[in-house]
PLY file of the C-alpha trace (Angstrom):
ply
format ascii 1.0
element vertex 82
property float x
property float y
property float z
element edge 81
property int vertex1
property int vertex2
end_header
0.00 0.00 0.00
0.88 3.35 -0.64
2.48 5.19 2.61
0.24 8.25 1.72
-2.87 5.86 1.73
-1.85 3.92 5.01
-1.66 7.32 6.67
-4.79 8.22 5.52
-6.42 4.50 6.15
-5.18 5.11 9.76
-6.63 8.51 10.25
-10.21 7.07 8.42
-9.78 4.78 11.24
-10.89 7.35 14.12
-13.76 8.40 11.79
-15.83 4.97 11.34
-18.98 5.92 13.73
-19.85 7.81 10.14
-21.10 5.79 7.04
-18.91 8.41 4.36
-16.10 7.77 6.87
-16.44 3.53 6.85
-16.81 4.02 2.58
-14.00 5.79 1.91
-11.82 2.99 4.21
-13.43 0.04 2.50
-12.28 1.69 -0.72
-8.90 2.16 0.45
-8.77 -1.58 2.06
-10.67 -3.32 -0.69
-8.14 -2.06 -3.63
-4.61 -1.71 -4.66
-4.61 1.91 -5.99
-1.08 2.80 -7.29
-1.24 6.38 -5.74
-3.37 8.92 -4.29
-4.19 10.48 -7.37
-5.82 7.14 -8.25
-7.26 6.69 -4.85
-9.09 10.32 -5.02
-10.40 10.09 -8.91
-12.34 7.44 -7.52
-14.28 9.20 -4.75
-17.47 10.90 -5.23
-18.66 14.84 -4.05
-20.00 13.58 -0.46
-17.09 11.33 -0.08
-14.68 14.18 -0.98
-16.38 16.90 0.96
-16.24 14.21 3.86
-12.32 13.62 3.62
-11.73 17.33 3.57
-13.24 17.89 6.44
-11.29 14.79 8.45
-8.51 15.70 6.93
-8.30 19.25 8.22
-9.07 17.80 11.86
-6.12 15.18 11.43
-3.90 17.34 9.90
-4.33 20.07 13.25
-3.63 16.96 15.07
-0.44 16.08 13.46
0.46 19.87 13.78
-0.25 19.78 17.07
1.98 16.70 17.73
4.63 18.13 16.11
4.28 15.02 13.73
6.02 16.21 9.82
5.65 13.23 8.59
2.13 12.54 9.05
1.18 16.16 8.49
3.01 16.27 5.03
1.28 12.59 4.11
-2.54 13.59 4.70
-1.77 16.86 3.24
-0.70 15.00 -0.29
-4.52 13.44 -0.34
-5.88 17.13 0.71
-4.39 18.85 -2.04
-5.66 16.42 -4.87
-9.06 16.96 -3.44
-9.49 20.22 -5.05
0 1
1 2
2 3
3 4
4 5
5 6
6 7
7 8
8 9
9 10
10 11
11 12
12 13
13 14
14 15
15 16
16 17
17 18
18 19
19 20
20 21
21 22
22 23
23 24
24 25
25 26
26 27
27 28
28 29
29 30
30 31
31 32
32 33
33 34
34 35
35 36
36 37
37 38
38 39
39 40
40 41
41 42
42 43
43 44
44 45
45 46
46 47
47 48
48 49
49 50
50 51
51 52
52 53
53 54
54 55
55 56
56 57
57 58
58 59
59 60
60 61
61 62
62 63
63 64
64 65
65 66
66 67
67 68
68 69
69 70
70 71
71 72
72 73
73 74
74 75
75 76
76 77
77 78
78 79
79 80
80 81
């Protein structure tokens, strides 16, 4: 799997109590994407508008933890959502 796409796979993870959030991981679990890119082409406008919220709220996280690495992973996947 794509680092980018375990990072965000692990963030989905704290997000499952919402159906948009337990799609997009079954997408991400269910197939071998070769990238991000690939990964986001195949969302649709809820599931995108979902991911940029959770990815906003992980990202402050990451910020907050003083975590690069994460933080520069999840923000890959934010900036192909626009």
């Amino acid at each position: 799997m794509d680092t980018t796409l375990g990072y965000l796979r692990e963030s989905l993870s704290n997000h499952l109590e919402h159906g948009t959030g337990q799609s997009i991981y079954r997408k991400i679990a269910s197939r071998q994407y070769a990238n991000e890119e690939e990964f986001v082409r195949h969302l649709d406008e809820r599931e995108i508008a979902f991911l940029n919220q959770v990815l906003e709220h992980e990202m402050k996280y990451a910020m907050n933890e003083q975590d690069h690495k994460r933080t520069r992973e999840l923000n890959e996947v934010y900036e192909l959502l626009f």
